[in-house]
N, CA, C and O atoms as a Tinker XYZ file with bonds, in Angstrom:
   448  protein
     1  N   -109.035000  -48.098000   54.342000    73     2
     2  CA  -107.718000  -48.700000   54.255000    64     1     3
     3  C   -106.977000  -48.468000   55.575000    63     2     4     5
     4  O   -107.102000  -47.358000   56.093000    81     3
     5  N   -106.144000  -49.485000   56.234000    73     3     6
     6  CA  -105.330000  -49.121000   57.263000    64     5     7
     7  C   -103.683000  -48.982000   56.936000    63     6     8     9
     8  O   -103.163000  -49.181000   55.838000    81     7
     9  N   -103.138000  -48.669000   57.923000    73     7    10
    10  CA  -101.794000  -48.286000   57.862000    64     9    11
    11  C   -100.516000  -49.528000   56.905000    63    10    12    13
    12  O    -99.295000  -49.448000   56.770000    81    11
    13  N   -101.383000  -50.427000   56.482000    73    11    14
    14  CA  -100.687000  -51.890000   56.196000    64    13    15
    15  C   -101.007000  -52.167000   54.804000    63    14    16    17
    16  O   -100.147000  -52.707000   54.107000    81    15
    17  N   -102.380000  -51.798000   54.212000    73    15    18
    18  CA  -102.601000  -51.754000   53.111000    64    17    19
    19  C   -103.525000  -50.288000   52.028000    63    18    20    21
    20  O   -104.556000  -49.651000   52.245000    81    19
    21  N   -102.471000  -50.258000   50.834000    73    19    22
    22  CA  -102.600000  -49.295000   50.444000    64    21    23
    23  C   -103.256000  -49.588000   49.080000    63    22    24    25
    24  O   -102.925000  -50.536000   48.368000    81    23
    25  N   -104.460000  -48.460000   48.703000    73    23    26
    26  CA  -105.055000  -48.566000   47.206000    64    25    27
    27  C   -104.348000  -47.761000   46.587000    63    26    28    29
    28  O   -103.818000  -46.737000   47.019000    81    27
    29  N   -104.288000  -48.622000   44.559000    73    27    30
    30  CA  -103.793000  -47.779000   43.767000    64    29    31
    31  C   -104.583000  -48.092000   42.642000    63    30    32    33
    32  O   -105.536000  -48.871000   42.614000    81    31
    33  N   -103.985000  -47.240000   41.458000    73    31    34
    34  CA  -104.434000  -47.916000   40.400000    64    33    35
    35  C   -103.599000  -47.956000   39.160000    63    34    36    37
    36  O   -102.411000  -47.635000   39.112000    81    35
    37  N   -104.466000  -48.460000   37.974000    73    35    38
    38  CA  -103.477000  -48.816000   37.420000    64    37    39
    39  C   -102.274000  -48.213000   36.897000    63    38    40    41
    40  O   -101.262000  -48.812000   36.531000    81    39
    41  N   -102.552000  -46.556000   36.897000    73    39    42
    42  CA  -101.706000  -45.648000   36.654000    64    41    43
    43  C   -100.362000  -46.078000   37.798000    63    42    44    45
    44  O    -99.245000  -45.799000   37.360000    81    43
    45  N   -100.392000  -46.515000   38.747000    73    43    46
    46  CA   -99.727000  -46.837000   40.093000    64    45    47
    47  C    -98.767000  -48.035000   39.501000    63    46    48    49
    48  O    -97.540000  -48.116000   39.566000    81    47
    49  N    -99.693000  -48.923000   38.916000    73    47    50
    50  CA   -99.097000  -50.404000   38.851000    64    49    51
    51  C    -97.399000  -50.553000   38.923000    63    50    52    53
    52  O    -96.854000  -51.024000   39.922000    81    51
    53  N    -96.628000  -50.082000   37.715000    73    51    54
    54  CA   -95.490000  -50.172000   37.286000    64    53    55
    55  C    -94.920000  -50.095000   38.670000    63    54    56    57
    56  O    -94.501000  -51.072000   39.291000    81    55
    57  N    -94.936000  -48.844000   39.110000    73    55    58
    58  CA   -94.163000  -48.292000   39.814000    64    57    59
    59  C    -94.148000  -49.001000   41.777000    63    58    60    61
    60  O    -93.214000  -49.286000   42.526000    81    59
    61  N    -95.430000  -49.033000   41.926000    73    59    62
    62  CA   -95.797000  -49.863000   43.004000    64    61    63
    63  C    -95.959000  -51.142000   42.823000    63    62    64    65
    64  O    -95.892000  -51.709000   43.914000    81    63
    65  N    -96.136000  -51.850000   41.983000    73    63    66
    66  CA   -95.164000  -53.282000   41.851000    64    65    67
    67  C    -94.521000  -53.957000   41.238000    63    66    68    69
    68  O    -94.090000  -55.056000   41.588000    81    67
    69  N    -94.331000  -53.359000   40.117000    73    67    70
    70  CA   -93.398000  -53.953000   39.037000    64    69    71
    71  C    -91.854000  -53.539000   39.625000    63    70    72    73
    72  O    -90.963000  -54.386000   39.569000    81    71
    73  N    -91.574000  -52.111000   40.225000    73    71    74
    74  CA   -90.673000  -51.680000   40.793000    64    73    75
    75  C    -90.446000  -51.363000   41.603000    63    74    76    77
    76  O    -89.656000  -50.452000   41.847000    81    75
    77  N    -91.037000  -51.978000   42.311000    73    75    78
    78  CA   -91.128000  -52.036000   44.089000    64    77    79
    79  C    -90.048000  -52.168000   44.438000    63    78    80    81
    80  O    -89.577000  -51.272000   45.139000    81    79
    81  N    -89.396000  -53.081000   44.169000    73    79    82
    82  CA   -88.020000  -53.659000   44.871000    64    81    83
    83  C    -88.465000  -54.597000   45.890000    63    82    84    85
    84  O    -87.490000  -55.230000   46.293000    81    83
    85  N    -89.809000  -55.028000   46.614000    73    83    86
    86  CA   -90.304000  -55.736000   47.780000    64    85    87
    87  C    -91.428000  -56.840000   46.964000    63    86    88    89
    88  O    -91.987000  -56.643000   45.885000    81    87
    89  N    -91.536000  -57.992000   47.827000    73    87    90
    90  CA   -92.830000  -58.927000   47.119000    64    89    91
    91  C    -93.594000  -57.835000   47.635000    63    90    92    93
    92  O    -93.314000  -56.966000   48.460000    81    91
    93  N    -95.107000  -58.185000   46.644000    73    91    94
    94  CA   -96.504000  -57.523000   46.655000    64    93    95
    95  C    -97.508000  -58.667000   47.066000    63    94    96    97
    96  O    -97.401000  -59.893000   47.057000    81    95
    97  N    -98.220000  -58.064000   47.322000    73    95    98
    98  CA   -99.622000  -58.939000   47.464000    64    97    99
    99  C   -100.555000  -58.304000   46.923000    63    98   100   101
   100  O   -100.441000  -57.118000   47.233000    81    99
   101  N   -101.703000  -58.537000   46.064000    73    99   102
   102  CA  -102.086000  -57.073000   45.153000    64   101   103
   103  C   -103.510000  -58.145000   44.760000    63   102   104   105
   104  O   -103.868000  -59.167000   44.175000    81   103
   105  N   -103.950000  -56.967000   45.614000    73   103   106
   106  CA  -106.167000  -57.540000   45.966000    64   105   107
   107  C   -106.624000  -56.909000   44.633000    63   106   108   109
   108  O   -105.782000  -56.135000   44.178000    81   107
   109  N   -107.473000  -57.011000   44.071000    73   107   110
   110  CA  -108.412000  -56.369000   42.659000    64   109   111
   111  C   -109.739000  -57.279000   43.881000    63   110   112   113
   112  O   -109.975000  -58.417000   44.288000    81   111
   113  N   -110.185000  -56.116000   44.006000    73   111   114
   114  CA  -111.693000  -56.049000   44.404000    64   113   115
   115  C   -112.870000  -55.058000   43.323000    63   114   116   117
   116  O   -112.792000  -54.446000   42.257000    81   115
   117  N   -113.929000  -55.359000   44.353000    73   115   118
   118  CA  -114.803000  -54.573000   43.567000    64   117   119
   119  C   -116.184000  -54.737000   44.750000    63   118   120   121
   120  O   -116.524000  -55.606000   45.553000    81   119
   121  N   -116.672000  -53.499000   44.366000    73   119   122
   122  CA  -117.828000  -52.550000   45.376000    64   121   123
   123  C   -119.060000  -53.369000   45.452000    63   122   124   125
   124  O   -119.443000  -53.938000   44.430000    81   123
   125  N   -119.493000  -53.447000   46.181000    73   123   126
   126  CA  -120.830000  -54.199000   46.463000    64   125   127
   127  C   -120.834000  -55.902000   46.043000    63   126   128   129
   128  O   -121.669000  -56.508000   45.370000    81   127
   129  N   -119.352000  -56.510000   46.825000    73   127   130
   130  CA  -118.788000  -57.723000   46.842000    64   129   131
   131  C   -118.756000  -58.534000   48.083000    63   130   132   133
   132  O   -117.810000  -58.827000   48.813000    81   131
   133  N   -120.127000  -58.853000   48.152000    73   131   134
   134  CA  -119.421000  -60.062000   49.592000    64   133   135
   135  C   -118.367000  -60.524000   49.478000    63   134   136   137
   136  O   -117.706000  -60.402000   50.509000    81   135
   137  N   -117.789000  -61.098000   48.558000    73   135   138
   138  CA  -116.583000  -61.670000   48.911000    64   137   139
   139  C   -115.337000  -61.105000   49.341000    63   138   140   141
   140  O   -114.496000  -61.335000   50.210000    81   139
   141  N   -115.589000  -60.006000   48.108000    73   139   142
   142  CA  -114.707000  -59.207000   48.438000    64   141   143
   143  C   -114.257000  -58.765000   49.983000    63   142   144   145
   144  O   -113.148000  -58.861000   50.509000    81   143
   145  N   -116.031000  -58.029000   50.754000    73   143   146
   146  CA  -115.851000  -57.856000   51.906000    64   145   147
   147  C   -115.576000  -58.337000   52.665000    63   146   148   149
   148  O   -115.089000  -57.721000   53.613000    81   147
   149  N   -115.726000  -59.739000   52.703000    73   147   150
   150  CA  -115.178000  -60.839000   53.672000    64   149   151
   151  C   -113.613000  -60.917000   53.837000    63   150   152   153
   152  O   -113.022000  -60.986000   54.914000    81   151
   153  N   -112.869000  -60.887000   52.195000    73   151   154
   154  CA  -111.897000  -60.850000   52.153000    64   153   155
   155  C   -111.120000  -59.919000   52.661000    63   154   156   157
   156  O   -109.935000  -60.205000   52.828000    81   155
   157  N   -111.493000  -58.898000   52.942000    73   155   158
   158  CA  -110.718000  -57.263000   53.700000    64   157   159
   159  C   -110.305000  -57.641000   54.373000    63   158   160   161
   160  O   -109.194000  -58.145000   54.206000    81   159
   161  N   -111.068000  -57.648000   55.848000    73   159   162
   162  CA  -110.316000  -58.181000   57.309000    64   161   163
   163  C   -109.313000  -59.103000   57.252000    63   162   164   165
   164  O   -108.374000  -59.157000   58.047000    81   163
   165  N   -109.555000  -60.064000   56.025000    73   163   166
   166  CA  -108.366000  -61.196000   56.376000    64   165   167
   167  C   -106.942000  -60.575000   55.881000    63   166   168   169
   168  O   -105.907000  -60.703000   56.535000    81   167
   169  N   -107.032000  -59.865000   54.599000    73   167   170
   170  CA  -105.967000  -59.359000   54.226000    64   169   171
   171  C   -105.788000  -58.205000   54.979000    63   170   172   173
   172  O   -104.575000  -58.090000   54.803000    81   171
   173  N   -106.037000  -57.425000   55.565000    73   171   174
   174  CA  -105.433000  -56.683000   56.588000    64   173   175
   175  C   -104.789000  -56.944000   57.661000    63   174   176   177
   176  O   -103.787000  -56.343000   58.046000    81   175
   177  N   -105.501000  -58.146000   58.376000    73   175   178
   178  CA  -105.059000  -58.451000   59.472000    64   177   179
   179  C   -103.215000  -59.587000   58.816000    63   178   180   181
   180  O   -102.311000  -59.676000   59.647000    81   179
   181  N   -103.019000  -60.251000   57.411000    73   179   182
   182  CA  -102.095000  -60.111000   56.864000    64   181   183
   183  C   -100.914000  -59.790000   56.811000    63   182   184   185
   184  O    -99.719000  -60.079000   56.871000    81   183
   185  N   -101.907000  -58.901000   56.640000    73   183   186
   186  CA  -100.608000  -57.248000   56.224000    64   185   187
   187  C   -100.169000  -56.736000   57.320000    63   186   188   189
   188  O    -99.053000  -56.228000   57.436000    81   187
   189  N   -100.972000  -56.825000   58.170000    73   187   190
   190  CA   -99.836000  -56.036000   59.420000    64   189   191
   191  C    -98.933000  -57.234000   59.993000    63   190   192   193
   192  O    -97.886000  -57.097000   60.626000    81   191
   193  N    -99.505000  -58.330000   59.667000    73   191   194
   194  CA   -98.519000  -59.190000   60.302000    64   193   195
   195  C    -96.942000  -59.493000   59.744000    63   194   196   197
   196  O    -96.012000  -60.087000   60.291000    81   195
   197  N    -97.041000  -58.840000   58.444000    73   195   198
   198  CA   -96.230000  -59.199000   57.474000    64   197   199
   199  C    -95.825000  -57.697000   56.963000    63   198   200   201
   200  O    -95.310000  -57.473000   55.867000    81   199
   201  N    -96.092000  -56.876000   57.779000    73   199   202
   202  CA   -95.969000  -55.194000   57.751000    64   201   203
   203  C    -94.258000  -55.372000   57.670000    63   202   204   205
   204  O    -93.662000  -56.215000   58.341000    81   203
   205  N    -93.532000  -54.352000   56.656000    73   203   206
   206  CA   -92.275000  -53.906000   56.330000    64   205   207
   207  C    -91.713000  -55.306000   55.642000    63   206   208   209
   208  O    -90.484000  -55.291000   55.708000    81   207
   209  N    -92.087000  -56.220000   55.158000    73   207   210
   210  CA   -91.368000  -57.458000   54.586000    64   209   211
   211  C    -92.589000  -57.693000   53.247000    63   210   212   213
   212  O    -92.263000  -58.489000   52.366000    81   211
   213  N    -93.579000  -57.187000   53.164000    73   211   214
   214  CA   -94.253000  -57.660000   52.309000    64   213   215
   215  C    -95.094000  -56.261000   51.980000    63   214   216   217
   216  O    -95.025000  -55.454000   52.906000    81   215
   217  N    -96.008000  -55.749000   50.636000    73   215   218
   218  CA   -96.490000  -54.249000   50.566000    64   217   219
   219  C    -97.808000  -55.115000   49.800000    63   218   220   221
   220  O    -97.764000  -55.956000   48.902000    81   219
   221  N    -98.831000  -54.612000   50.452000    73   219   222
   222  CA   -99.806000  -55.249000   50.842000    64   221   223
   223  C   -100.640000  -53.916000   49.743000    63   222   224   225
   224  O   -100.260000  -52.746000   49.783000    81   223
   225  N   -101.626000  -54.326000   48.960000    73   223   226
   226  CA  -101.849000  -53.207000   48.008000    64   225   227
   227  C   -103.447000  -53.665000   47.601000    63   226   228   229
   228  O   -103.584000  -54.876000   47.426000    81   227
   229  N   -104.597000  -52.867000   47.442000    73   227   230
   230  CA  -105.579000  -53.232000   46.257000    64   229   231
   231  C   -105.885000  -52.024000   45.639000    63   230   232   233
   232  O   -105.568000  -50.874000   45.942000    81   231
   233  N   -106.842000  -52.660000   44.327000    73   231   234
   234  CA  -106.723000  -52.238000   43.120000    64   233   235
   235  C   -108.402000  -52.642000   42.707000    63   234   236   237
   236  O   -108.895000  -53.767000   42.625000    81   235
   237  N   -108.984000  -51.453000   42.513000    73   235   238
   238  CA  -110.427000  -51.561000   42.079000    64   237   239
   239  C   -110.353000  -52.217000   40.303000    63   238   240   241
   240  O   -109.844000  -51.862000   39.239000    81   239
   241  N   -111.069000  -53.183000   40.734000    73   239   242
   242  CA  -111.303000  -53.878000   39.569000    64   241   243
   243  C   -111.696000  -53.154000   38.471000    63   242   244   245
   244  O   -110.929000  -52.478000   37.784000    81   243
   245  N   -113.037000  -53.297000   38.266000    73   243   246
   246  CA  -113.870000  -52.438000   37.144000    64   245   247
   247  C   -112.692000  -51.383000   37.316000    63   246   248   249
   248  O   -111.562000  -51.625000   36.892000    81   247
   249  N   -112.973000  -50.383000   37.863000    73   247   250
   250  CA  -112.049000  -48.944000   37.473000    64   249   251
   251  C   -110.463000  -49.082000   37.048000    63   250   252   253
   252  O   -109.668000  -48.152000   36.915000    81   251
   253  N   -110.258000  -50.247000   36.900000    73   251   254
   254  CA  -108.532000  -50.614000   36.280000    64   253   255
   255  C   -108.894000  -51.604000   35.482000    63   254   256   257
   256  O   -108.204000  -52.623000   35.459000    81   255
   257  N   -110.287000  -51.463000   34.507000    73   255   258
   258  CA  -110.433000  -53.031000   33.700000    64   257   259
   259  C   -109.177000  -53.215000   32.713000    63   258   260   261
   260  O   -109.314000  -54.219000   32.014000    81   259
   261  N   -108.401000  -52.751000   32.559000    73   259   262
   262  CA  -107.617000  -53.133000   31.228000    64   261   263
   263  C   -106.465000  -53.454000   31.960000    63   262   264   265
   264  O   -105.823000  -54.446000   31.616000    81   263
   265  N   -106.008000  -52.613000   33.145000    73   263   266
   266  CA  -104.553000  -53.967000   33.927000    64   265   267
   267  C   -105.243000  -55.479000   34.185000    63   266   268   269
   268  O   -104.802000  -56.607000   33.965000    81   267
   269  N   -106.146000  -55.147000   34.583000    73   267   270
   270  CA  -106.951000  -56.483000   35.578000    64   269   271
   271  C   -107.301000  -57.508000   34.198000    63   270   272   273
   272  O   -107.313000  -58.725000   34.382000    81   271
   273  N   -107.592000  -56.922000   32.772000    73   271   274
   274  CA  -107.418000  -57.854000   31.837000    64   273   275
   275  C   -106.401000  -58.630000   30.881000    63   274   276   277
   276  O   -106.498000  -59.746000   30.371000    81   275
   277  N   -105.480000  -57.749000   30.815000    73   275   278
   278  CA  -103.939000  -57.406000   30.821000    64   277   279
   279  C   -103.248000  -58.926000   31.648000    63   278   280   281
   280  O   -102.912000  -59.942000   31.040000    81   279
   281  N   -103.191000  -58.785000   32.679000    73   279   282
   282  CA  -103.244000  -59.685000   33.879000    64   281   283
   283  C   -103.811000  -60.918000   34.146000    63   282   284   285
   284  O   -103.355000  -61.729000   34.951000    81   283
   285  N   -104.989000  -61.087000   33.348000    73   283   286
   286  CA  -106.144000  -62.464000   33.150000    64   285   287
   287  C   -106.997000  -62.128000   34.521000    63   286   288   289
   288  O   -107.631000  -63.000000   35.115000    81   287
   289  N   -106.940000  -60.950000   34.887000    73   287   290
   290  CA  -107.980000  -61.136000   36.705000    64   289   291
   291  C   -109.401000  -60.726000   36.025000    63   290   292   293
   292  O   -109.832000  -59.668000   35.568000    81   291
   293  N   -110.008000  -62.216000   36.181000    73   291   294
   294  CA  -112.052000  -61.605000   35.766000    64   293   295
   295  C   -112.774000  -61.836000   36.759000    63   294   296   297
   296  O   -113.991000  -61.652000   36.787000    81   295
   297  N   -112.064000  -62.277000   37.702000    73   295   298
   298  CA  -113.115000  -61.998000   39.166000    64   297   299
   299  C   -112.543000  -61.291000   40.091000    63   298   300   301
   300  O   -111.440000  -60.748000   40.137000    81   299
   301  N   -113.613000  -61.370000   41.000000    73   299   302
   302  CA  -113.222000  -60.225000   42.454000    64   301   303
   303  C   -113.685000  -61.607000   44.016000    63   302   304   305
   304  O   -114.648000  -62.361000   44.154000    81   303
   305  N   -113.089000  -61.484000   44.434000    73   303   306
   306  CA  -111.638000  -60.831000   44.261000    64   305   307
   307  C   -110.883000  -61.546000   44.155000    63   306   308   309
   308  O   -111.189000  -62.718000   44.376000    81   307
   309  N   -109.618000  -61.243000   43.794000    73   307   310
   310  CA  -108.386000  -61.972000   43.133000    64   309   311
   311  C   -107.293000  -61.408000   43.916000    63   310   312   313
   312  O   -107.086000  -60.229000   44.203000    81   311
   313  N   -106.491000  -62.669000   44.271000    73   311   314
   314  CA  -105.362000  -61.834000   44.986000    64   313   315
   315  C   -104.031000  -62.400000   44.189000    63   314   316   317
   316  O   -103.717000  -63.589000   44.142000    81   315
   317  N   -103.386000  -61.421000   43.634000    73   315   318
   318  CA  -101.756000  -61.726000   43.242000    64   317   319
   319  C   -100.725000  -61.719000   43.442000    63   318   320   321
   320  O   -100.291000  -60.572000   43.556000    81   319
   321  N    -99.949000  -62.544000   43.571000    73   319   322
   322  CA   -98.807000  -62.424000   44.537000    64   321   323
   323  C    -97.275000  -61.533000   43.141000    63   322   324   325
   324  O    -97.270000  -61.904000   41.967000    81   323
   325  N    -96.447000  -60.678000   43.552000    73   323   326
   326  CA   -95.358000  -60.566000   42.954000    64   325   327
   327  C    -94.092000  -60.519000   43.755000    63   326   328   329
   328  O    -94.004000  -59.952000   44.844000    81   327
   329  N    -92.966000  -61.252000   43.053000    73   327   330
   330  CA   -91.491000  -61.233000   43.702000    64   329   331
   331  C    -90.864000  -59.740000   43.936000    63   330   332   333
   332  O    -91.513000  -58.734000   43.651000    81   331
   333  N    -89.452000  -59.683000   44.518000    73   331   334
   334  CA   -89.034000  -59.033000   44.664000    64   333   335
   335  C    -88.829000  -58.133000   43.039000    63   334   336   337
   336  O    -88.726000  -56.915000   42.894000    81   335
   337  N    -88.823000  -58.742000   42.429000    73   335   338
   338  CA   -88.241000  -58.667000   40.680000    64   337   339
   339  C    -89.268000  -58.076000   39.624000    63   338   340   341
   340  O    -88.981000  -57.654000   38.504000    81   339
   341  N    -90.954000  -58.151000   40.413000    73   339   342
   342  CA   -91.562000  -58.105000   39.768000    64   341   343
   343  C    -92.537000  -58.946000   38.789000    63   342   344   345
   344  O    -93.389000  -58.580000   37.979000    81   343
   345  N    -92.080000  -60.196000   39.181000    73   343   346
   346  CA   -92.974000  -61.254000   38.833000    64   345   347
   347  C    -93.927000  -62.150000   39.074000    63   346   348   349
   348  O    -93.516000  -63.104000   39.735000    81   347
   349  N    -94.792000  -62.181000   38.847000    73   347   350
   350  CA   -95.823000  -62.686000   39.315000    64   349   351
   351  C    -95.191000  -64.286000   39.871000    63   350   352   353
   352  O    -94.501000  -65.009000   39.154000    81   351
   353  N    -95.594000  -64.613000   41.260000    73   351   354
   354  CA   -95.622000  -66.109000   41.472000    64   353   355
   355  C    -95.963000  -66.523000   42.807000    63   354   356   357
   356  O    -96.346000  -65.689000   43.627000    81   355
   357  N    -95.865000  -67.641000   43.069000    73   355   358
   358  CA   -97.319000  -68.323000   43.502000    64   357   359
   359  C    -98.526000  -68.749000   43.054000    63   358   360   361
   360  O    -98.612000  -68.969000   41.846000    81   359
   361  N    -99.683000  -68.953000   43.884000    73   359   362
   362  CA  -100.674000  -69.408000   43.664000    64   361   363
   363  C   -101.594000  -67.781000   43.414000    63   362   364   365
   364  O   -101.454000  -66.847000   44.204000    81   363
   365  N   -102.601000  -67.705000   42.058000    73   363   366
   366  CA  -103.719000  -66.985000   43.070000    64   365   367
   367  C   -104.706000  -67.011000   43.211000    63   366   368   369
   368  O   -105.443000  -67.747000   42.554000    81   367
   369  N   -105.124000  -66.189000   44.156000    73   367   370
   370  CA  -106.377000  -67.538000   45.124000    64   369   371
   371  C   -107.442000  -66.391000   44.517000    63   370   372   373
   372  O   -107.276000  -65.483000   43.703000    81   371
   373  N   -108.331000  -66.733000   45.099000    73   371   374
   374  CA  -109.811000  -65.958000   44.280000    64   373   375
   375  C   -111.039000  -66.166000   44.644000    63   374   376   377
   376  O   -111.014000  -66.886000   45.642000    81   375
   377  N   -112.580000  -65.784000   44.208000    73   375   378
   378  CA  -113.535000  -66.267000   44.986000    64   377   379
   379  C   -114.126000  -65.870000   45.877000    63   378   380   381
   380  O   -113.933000  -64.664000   46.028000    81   379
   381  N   -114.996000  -66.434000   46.807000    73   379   382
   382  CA  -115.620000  -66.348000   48.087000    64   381   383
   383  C   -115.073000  -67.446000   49.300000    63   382   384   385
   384  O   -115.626000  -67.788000   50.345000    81   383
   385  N   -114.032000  -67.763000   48.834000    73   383   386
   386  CA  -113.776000  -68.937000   49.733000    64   385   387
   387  C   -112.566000  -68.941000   50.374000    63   386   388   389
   388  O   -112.179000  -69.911000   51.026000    81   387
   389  N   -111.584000  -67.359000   50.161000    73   387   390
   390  CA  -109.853000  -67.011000   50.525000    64   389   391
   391  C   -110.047000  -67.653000   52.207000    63   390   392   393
   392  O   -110.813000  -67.505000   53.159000    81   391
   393  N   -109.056000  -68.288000   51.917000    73   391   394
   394  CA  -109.028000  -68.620000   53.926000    64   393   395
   395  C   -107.856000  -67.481000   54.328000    63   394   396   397
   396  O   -106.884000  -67.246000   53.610000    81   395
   397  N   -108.063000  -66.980000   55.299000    73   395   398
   398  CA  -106.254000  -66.368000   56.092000    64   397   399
   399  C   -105.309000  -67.269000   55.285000    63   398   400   401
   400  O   -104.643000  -66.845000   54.341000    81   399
   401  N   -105.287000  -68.977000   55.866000    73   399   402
   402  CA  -104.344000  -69.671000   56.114000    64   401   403
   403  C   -103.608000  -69.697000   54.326000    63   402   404   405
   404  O   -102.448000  -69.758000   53.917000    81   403
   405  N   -104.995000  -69.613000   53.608000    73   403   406
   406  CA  -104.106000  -69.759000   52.315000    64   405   407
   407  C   -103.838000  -68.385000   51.760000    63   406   408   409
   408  O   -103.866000  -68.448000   50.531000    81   407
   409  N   -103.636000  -67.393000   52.114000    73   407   410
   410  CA  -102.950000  -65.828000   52.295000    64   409   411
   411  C   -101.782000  -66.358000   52.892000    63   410   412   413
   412  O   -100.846000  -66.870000   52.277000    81   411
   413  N   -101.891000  -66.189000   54.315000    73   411   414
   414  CA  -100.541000  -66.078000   54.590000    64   413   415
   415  C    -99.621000  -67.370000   54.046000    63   414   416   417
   416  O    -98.531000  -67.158000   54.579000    81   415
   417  N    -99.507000  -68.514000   53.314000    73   415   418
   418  CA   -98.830000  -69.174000   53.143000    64   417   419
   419  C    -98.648000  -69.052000   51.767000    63   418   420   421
   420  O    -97.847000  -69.665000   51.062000    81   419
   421  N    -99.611000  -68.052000   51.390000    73   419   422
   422  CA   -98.503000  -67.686000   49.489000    64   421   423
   423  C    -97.761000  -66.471000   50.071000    63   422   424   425
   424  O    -96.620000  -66.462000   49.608000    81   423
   425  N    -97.919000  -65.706000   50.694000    73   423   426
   426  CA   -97.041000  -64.531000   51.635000    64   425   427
   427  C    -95.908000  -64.675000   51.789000    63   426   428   429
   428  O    -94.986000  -63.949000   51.418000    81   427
   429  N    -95.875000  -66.217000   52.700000    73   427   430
   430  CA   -95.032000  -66.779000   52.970000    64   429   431
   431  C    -93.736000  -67.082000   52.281000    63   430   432   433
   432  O    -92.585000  -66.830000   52.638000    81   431
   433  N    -94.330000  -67.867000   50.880000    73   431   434
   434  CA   -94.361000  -68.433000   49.807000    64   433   435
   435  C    -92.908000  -67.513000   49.152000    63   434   436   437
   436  O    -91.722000  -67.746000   48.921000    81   435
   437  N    -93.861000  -66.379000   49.042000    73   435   438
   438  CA   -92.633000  -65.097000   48.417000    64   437   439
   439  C    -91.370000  -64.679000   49.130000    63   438   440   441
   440  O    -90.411000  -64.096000   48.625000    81   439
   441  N    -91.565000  -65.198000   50.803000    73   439   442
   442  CA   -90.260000  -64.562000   51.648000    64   441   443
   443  C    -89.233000  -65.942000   51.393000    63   442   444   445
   444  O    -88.027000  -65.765000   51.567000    81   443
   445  N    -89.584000  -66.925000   51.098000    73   443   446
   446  CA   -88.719000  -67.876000   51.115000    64   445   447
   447  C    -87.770000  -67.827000   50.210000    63   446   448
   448  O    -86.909000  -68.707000   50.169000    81   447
């Protein structure tokens, strides 16, 4: 993890994004995931761009199965966007196929 994005779990959830007070961006990955791995670099490089305006977060799938079902997330990786308020919105994107461009423009999405 770098200085921009931080792991939690679900014990974390409430508090790191339901009551954040800041939009989230909130990865559910999982271990031995190309996609997943592909997806890292892009959301890091993200997150620092969007460092102190946006809290950039993931969340091991399997090992949080009951938020991540809770939630409707059944793949990896899944990225979710939440408001300042705590609510989920935007798009979320998912798969092997996350571009940057469609990251940073649900990112975006939330500062507007």
């Amino acid at each position: 993890m770098s200085d921009h994005v931080k792991e939690i779990t679900a014990a974390d959830f409430d508090r790191e994004v339901l009551a954040a007070g800041e939009p989230v961006a909130l990865d559910f990955f999982s271990t031995e995931c190309p996609p997943c791995e592909a997806l890292a670099p892009k959301f890091e490089a993200v997150a620092e761009q969007f460092a102190g305006r946006v809290r950039f977060l993931k969340i091991f799938r399997q090992g949080n199965r009951e938020l991540a079902q809770r939630l409707g997330v059944s793949g990896s990786p899944t990225v979710v966007f939440f408001d300042r308020a705590g609510q989920e919105r935007g798009e979320r994107l998912g798969g092997d196929e996350i571009k940057r461009t469609a990251l940073k423009a649900q990112v975006e999405a939330l500062l507007a």
